[in-house]
Backbone as numpy.savetxt, mean C-alpha at the origin, in Angstrom:
# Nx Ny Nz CAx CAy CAz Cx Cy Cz
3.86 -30.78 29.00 3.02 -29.59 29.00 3.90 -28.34 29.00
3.58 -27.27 28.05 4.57 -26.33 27.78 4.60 -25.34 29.32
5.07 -24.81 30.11 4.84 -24.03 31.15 4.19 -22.67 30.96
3.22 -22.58 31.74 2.81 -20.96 31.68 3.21 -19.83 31.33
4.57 -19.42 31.89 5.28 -18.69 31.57 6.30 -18.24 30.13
6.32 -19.61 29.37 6.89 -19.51 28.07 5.68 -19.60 27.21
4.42 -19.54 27.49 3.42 -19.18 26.87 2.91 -18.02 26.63
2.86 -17.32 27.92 3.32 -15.59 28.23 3.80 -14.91 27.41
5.54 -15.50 27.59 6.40 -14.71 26.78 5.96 -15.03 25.51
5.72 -16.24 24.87 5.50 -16.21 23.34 4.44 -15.28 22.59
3.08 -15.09 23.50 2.39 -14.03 23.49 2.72 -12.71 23.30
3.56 -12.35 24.37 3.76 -11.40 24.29 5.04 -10.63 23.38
5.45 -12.07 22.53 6.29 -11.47 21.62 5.73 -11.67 20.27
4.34 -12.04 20.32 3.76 -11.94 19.02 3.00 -10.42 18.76
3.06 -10.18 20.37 2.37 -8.74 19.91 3.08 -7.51 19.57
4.05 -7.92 19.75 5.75 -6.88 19.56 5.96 -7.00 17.66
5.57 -8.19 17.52 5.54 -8.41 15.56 5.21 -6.80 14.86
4.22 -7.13 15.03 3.95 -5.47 14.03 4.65 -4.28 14.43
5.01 -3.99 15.45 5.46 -2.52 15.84 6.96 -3.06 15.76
7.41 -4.15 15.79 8.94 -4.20 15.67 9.60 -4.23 13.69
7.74 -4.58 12.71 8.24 -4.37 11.30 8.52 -2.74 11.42
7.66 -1.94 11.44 7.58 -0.70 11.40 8.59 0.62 12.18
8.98 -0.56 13.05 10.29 0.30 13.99 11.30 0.41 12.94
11.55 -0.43 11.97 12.56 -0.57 11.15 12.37 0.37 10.27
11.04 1.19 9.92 10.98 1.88 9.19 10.79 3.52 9.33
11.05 3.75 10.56 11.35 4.59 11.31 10.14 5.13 12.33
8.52 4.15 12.10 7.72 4.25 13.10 7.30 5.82 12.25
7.18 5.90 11.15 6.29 6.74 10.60 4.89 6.89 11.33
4.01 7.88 11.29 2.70 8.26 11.62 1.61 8.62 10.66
2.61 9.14 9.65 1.82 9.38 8.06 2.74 8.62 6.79
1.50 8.85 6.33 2.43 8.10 5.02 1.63 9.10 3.83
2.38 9.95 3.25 1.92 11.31 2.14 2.77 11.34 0.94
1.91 11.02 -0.38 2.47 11.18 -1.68 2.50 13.22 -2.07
3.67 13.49 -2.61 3.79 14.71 -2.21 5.10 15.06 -3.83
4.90 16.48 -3.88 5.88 16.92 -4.97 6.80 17.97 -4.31
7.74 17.48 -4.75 9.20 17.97 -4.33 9.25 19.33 -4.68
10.20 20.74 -4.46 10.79 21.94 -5.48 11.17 21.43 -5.85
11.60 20.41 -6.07 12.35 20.07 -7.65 11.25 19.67 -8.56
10.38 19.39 -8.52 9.35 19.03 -9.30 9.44 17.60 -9.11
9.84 16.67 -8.42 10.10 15.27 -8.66 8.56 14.66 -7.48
8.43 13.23 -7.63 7.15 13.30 -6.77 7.87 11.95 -5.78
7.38 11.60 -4.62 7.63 10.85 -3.64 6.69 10.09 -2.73
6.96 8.89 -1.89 6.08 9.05 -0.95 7.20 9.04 0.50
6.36 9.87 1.17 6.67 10.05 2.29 6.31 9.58 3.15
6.87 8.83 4.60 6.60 8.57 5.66 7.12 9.64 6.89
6.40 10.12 7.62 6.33 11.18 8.08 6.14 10.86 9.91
6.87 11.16 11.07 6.57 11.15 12.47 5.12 12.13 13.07
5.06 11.68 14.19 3.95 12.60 14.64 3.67 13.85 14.51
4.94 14.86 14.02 5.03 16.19 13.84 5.34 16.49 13.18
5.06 15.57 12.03 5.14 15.64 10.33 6.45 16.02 9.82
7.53 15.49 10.78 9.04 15.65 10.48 9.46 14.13 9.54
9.87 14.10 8.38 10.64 12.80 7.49 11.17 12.05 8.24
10.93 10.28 7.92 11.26 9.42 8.65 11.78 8.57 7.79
11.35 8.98 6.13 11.74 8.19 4.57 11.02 8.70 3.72
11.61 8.83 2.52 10.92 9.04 1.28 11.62 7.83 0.19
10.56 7.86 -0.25 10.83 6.64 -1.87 10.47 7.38 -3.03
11.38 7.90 -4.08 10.75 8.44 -5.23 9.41 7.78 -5.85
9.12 8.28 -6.49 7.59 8.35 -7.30 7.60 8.10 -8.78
7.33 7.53 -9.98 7.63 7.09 -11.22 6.29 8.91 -11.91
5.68 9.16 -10.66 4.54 10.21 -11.29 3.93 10.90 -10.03
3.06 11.33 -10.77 2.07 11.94 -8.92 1.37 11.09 -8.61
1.41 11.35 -7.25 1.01 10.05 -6.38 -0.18 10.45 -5.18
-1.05 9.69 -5.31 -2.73 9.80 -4.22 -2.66 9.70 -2.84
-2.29 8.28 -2.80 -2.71 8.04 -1.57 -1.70 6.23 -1.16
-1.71 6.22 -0.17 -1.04 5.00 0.16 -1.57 3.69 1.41
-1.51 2.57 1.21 -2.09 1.82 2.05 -0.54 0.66 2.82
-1.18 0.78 4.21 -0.08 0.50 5.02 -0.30 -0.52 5.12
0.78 -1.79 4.93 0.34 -2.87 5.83 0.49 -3.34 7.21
-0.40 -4.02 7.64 -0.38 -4.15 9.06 0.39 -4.51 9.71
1.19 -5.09 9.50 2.53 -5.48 10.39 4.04 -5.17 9.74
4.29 -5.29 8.25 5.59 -5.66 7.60 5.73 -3.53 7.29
6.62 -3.53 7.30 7.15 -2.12 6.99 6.79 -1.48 5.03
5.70 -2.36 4.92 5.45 -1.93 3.49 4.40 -1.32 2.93
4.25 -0.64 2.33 3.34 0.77 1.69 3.60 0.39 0.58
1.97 0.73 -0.59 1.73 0.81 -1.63 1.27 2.17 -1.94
2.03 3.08 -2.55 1.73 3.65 -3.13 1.05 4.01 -4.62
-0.59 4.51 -4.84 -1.12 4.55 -5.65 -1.11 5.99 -6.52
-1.07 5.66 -8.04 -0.87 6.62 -8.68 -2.29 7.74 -8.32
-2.36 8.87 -8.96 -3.50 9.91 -8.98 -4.27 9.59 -10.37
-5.85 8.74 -10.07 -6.11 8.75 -11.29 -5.83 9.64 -12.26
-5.51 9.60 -13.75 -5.95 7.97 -13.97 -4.80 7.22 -14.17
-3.95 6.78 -13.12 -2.55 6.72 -13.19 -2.60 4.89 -13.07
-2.19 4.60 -13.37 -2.10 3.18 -13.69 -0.75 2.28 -13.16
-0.45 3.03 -12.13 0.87 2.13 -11.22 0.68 2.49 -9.53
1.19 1.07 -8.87 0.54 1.12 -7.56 2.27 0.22 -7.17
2.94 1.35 -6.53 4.19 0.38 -6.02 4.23 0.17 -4.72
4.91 -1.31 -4.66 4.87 -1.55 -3.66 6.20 -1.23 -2.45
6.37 -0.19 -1.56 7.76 0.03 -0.92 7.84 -0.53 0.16
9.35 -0.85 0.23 9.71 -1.39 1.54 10.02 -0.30 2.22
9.55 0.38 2.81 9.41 1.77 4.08 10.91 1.57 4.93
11.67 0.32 5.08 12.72 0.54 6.05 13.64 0.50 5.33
14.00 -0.23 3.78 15.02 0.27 2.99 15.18 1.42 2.05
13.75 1.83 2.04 13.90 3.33 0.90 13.51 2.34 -0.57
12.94 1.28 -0.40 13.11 0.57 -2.32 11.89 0.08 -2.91
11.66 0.22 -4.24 10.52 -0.64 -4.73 10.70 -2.15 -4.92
9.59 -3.02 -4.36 10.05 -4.01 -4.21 9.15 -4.87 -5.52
7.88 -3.88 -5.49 7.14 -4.89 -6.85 5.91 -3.47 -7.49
5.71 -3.68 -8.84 5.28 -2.46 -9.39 3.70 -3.18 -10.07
2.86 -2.85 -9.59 1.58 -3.16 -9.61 1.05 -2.12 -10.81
0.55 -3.36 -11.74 -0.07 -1.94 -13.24 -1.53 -2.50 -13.03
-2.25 -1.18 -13.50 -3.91 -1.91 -13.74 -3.60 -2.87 -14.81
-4.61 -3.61 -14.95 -5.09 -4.60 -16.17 -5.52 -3.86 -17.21
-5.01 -3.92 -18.30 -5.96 -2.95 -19.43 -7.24 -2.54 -19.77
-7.34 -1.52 -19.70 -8.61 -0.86 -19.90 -9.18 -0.37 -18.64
-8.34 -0.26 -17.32 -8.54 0.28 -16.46 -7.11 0.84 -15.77
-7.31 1.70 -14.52 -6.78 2.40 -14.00 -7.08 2.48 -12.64
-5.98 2.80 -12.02 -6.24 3.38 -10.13 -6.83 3.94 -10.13
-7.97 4.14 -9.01 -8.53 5.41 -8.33 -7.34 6.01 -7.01
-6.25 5.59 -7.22 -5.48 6.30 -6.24 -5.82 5.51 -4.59
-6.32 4.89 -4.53 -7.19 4.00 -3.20 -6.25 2.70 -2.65
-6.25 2.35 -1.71 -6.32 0.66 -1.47 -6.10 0.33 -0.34
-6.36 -0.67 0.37 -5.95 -1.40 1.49 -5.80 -2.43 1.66
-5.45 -2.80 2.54 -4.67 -4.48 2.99 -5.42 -5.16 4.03
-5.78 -5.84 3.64 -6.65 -6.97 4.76 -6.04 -7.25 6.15
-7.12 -7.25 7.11 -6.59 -6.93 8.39 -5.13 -8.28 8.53
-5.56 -9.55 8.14 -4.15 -10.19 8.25 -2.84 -10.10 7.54
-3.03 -8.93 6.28 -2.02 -8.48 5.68 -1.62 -9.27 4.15
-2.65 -10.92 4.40 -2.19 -11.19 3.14 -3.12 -11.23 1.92
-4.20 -9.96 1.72 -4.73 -9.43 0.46 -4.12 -7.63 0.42
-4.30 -7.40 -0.61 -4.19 -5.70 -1.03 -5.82 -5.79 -1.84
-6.16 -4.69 -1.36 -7.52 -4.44 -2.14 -7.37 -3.31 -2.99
-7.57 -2.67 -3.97 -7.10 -1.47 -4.94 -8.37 -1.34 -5.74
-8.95 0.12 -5.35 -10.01 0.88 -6.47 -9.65 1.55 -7.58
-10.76 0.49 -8.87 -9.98 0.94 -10.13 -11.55 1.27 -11.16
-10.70 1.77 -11.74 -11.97 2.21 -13.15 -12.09 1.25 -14.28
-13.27 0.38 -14.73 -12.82 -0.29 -15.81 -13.74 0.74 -16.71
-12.94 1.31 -17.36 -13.29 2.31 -18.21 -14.12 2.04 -19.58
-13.86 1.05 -19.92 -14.70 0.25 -21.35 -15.87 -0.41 -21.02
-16.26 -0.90 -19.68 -17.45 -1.06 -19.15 -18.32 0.17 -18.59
-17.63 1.75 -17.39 -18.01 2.29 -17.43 -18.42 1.87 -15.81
-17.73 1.08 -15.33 -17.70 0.93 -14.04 -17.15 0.31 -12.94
-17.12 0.65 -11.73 -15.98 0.89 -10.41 -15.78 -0.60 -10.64
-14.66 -1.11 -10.01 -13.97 -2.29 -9.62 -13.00 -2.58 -8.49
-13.07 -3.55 -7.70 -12.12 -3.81 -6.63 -10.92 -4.80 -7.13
-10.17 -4.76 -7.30 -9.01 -5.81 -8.03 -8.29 -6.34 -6.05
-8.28 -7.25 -6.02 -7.46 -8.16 -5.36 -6.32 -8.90 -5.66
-5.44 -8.66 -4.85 -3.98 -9.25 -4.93 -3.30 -9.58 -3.77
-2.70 -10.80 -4.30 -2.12 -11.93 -3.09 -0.85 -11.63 -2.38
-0.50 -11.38 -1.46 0.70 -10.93 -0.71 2.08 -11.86 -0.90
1.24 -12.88 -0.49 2.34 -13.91 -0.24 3.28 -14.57 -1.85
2.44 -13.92 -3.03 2.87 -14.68 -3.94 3.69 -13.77 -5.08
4.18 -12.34 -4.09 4.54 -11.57 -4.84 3.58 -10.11 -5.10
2.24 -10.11 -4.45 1.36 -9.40 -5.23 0.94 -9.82 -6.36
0.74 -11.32 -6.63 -0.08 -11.17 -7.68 -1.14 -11.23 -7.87
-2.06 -10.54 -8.90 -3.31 -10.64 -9.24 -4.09 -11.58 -8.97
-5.04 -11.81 -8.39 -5.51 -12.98 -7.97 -7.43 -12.98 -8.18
-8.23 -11.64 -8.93 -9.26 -11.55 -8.81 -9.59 -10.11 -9.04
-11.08 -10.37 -9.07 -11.63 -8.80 -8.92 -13.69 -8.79 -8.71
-13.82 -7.60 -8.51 -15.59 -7.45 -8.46 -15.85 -6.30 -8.79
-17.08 -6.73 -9.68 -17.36 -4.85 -9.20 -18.04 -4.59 -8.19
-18.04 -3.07 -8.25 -18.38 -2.66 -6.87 -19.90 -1.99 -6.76
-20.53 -1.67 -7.75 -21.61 -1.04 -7.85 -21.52 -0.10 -8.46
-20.57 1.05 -8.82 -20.14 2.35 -8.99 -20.19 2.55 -10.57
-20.84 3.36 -10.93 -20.39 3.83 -12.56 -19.55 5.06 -12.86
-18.71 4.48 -13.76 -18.20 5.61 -14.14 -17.87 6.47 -15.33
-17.19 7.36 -16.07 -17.32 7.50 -16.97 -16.30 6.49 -18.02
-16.65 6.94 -19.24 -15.75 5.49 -19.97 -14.12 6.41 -19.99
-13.64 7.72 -19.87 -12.31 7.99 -20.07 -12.37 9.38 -19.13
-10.82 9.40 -18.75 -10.49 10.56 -17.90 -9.71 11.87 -19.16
């Protein structure tokens, strides 16, 4: 029988998991796609007092970003109708995998990650139908594509 106490501790070092990915990444508070004076675009991870904790360049302008729940990684989504969603590793500064819509659609700049971390959910336009879509993608297998629905939403057929 395992003892009480190394049951404890194992507990209590599963709950240290998530805040020990994110320590690595400097324990950001925000995460903001943003344009440089230089004109160049980024995303930023930002502390409680909106002081830089990392930036990852940007391939374009950039919306919005979805954190995952434990691992130090952010997807950054283009600004419709931008059609790239990368995926960064927040504690090395790097792109680790570059997410394109499927043809004939595009980002809404949106997405999130399933509370156990291994889906990404991403709002997109299928523009030749003329309406919203949720595209799903698998964590564990790289991000890959793995599905989609629509969502109810119409939209127009081009931006």
């Amino acid at each position: 029988m395992t003892p009480r106490r190394s049951v404890l501790t194992g507990l209590a070092a599963c709950a240290l998991l998530a805040r020990i990915g994110w320590a690595s990444a400097g324990n950001p508070a925000f995460l903001a796609a943003a344009q440089g004076r230089d004109g160049t675009f980024a995303l930023w991870g930002l502390n409680e007092t909106g002081q830089p904790v990392f930036s990852t360049p940007l391939p374009g302008r950039g919306h919005a970003a979805a954190a995952h729940p434990s691992l130090p990684l952010a997807v950054a989504f283009a600004r419709r109708p931008g059609r790239f969603a990368l995926v960064v590793d927040c504690a090395k500064g790097r792109v680790t995998h570059n997410l394109k819509a499927p043809n004939g659609r595009h980002f809404f700049g949106h997405g999130v990650f399933s509370p156990d971390g291994n889906r990404l959910y991403t709002t997109e336009n299928d523009y030749d139908q003329a309406r919203g879509v949720i595209g799903i993608w698998e964590v564990a297998t790289g991000f890959r594509r793995v599905g989609a629905w629509h969502d109810g939403g119409l939209f127009s057929r081009r931006f």
